[in-house]
C-alpha positions as CSV (number, residue, x, y, z in Angstrom):
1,X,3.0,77.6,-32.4
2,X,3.2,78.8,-29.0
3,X,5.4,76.9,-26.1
4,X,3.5,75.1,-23.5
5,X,3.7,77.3,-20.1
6,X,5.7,76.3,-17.3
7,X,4.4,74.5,-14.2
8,X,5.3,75.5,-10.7
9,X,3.9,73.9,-7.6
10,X,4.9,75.7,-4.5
11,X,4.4,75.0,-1.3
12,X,3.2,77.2,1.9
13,X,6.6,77.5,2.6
14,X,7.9,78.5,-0.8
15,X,9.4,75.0,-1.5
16,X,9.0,73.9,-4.8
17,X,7.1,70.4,-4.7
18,X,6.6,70.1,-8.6
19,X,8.1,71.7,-12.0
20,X,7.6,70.8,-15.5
21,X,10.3,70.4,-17.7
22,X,9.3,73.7,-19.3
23,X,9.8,75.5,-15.9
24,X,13.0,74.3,-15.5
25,X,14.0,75.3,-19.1
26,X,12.8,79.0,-18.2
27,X,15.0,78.6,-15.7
28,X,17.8,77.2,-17.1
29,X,17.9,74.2,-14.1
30,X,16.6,70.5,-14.3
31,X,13.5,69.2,-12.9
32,X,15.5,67.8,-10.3
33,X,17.6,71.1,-9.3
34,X,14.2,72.6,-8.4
35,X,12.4,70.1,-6.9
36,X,12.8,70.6,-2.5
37,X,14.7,74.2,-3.3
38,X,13.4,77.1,-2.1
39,X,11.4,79.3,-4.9
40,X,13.1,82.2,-3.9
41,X,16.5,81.1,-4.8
42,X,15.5,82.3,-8.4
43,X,14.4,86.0,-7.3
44,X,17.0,88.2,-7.3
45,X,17.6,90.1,-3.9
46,X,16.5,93.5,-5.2
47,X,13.1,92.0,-6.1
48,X,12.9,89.8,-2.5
49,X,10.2,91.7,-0.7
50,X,8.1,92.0,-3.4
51,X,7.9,88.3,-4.7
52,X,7.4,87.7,-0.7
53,X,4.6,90.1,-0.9
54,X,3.3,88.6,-4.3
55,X,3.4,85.5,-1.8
56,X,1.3,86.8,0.8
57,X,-1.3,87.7,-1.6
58,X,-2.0,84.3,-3.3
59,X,-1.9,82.5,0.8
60,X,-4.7,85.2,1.3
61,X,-6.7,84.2,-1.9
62,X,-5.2,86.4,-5.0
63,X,-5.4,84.6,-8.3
64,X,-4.6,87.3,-10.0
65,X,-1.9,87.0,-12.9
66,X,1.3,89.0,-12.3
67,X,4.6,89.7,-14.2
68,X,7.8,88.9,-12.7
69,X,11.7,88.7,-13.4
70,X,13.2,86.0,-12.5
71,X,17.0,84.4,-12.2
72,X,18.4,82.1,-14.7
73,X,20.6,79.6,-13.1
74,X,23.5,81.6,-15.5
75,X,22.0,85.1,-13.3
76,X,20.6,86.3,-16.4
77,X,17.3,87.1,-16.0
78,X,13.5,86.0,-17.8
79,X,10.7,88.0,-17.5
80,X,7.6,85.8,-17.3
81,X,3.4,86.6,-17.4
82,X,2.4,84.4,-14.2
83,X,-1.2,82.9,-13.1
84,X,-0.8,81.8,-9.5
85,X,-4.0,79.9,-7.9
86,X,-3.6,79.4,-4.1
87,X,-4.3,76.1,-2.7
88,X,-6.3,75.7,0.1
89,X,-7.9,72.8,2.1
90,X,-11.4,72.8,2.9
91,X,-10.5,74.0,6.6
92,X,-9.7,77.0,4.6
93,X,-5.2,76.2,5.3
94,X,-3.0,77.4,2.6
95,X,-1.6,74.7,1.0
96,X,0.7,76.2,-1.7
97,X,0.6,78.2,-5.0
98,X,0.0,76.4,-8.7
99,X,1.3,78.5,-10.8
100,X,2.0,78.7,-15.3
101,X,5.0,80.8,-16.1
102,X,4.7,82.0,-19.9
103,X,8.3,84.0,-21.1
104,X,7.2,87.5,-22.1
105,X,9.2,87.9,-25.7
106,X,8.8,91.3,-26.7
């Protein structure tokens, strides 16, 4: 049986407003260490500009899945399949990024 993905609720700017329990397992943190913290605490700083620019995409409408490492709260890292939906009002204003983080085990 597969595990459930992990939730991630982002907002425009790259706060984390929700996260599943299952996030913060893939992460290695509680609910409540992610909840207010900046997503991009758990990028590491070689990957920086392109998560920013993964970012840039879904606030212009990408919903395109993308793979991505990611930072364990021990610095080890996770690899993870991701399906990020922007948010927008009907104004057309960004609003944030849901996204499902699945741990690719190969």
């Amino acid at each position: 049986m597969t595990e459930p993905p992990g939730i991630w609720i982002i907002d425009p700017t790259g706060k984390t407003v929700f996260a599943n329990e299952r996030m913060a397992d893939i992460l290695g943190v509680s609910v409540s260490d992610m909840v207010g913290q900046d997503s991009f605490v758990y990028v590491y700083p070689e990957d920086q500009e392109r998560a920013e620019k993964l970012f840039d995409r879904k606030r212009n409408r990408d919903s395109s899945p993308f793979e991505f490492k990611l930072r364990r709260s021990d610095g080890s890292s996770v690899r993870v399949h991701a399906q990020g939906t922007p948010m927008h009002d009907s104004g057309g204003a960004f609003l944030g990024i849901v996204g499902t983080f699945s741990p690719i085990t190969k």
